[in-house]
C-alpha positions as CSV (number, residue, x, y, z in Angstrom):
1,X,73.6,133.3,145.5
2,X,71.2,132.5,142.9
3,X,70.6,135.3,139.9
4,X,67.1,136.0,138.4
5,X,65.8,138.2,136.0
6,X,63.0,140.9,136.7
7,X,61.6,141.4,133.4
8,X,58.5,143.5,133.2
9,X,55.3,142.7,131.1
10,X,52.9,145.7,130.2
11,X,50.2,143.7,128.2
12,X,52.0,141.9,124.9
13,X,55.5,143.9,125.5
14,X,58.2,142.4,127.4
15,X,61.8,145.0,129.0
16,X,63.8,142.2,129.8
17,X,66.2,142.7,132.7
18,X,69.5,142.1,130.7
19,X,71.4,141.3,133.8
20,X,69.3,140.4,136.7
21,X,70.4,140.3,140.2
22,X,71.5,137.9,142.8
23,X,68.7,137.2,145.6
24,X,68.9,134.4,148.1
25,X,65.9,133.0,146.6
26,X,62.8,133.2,145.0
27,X,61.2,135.3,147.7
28,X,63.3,137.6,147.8
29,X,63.2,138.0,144.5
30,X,59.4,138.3,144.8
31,X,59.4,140.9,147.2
32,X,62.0,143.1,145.3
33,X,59.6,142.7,142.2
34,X,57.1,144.2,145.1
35,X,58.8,146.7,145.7
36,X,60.1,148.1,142.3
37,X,56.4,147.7,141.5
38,X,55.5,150.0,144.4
39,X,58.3,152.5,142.8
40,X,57.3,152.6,139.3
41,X,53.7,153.3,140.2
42,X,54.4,155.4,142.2
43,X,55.8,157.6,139.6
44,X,53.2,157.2,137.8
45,X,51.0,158.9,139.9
46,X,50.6,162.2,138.1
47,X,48.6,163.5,135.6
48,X,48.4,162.1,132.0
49,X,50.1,158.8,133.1
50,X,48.3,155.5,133.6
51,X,49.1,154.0,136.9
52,X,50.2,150.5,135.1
53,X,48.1,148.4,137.8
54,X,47.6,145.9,134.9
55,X,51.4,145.1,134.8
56,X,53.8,142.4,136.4
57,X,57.0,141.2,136.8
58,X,57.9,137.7,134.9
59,X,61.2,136.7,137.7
60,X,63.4,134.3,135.9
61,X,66.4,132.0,136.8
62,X,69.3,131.6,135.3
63,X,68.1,128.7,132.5
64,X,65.4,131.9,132.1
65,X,62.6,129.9,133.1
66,X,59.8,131.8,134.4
67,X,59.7,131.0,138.8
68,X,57.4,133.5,139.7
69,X,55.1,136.2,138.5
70,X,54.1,139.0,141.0
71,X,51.4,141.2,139.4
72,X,51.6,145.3,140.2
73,X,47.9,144.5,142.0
74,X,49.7,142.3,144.8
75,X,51.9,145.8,145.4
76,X,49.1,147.9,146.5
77,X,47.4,145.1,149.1
């Protein structure tokens, strides 16, 4: 199975996933970057914390080329 990186942009700052994880492929890659989305704003959701809606997931193969991008917007539709 392939491996690809979730690495998580909030505006100019990047986590980098330092060992990524092995999907089938790119879309299921995508919708695990759905669903961590779905996670981390959801624990976001209490007072004095932004809800991060402005962030997204940069998914990555193993030459760290950038496959995919799924924006924390396409969690909440």
């Amino acid at each position: 199975m392939p491996l690809f990186f979730l690495h998580l942009r909030d505006g100019s700052d990047l986590m980098s996933d330092p060992d990524g994880s092995c999907f089938l492929d790119v879309v299921f890659a995508k919708s695990e970057a759905i669903h961590s989305a779905r996670e981390l704003m959801s624990q976001s959701v209490i007072p004095d914390r932004r809800l991060g809606i402005d962030r997204c997931f940069e998914i990555a193969d193993q030459e760290d080329n950038i496959v995919a991008i799924v924006r924390f917007r396409e969690a909440v539709n």
